[in-house]
C-alpha positions as a printed Julia matrix, in Angstrom:
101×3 Matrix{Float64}:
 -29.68  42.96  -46.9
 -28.66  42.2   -43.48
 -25.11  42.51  -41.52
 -23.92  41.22  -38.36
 -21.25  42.72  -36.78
 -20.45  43.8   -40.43
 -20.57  40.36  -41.78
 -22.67  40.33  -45.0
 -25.4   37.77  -44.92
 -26.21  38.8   -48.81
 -23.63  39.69  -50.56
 -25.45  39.76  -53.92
 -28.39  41.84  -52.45
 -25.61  44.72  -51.27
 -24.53  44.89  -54.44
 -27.65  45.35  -56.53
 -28.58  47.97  -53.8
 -24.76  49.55  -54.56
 -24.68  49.03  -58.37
 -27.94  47.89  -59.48
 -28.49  44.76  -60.67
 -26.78  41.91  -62.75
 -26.83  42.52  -66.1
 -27.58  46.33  -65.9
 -25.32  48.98  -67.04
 -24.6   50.43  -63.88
 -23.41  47.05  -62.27
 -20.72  45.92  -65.4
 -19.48  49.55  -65.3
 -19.15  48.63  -61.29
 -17.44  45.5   -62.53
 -15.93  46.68  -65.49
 -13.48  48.95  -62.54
 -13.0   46.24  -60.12
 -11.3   43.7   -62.71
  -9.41  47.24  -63.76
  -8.37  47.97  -59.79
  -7.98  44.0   -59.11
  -5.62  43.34  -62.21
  -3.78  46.75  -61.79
  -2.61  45.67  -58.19
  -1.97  42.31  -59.3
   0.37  44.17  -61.65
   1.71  46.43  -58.65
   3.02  43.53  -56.54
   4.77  41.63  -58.96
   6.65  44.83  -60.32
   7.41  45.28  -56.7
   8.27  41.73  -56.02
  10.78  42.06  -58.91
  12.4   44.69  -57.82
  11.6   46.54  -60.8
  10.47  50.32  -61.27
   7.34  51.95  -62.51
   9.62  53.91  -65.05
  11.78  50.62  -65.86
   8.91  48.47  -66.33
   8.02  51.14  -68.57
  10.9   51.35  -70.55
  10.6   47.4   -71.21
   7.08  47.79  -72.62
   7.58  51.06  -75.0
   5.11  52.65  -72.39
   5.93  55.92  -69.84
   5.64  55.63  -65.83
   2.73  57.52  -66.14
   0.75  55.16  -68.01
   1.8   51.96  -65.82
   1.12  54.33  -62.52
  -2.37  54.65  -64.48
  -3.0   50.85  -64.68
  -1.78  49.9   -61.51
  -4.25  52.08  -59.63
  -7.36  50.69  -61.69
  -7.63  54.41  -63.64
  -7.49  52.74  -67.03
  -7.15  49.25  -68.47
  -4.67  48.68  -70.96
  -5.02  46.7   -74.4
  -4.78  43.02  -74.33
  -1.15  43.21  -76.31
   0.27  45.7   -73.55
  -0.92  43.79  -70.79
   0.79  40.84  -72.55
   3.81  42.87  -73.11
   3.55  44.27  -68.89
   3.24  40.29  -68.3
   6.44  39.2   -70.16
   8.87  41.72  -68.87
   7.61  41.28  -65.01
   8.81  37.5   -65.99
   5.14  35.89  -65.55
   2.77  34.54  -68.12
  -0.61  33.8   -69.4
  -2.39  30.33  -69.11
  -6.26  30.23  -70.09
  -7.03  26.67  -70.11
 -10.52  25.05  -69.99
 -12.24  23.87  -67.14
 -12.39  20.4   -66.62
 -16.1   18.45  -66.67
């Protein structure tokens, strides 16, 4: 692993040396709570970009403020029908297409 000025030369080598590496259990836990963080603000700034309330958004997804506070700062992940549900009422969707070969 070598840096520059804090520029990573290796990116993969920092992380085995952080979180072991790919394909051990250490590194998907690692990865397992950056998706959780990533998708939780993702989730942050388009409730905030709607103008709409951690106890609102809430309220539209049969939830409580404490659990969306919980997602949006990566503590926990929620199910795949309440993120579906957060989706909807923040006005976005879902698209999982295939990648073109």
């Amino acid at each position: 692993m070598q840096t520059n000025n804090h520029k990573i030369v290796d990116y993969d080598a920092v992380l085995d040396a952080k979180f072991g590496k790919e394909g051990t259990l250490e590194r998907a836990k690692a990865e397992e709570a950056a998706y959780s963080f990533y998708s939780g603000q993702i989730l942050q700034d388009a409730r905030k970009e709607a103008k709409v309330t951690q106890a609102e958004l809430a309220a539209r997804t049969q939830t409580t403020k404490s659990y969306i506070s919980k997602i949006e700062n990566g503590v926990i992940t929620p199910s795949v029908g309440t993120f579906y549900r957060i989706v909807a009422a923040l006005g976005m969707r879902v698209e999982v297409v295939r990648p073109i070969y």
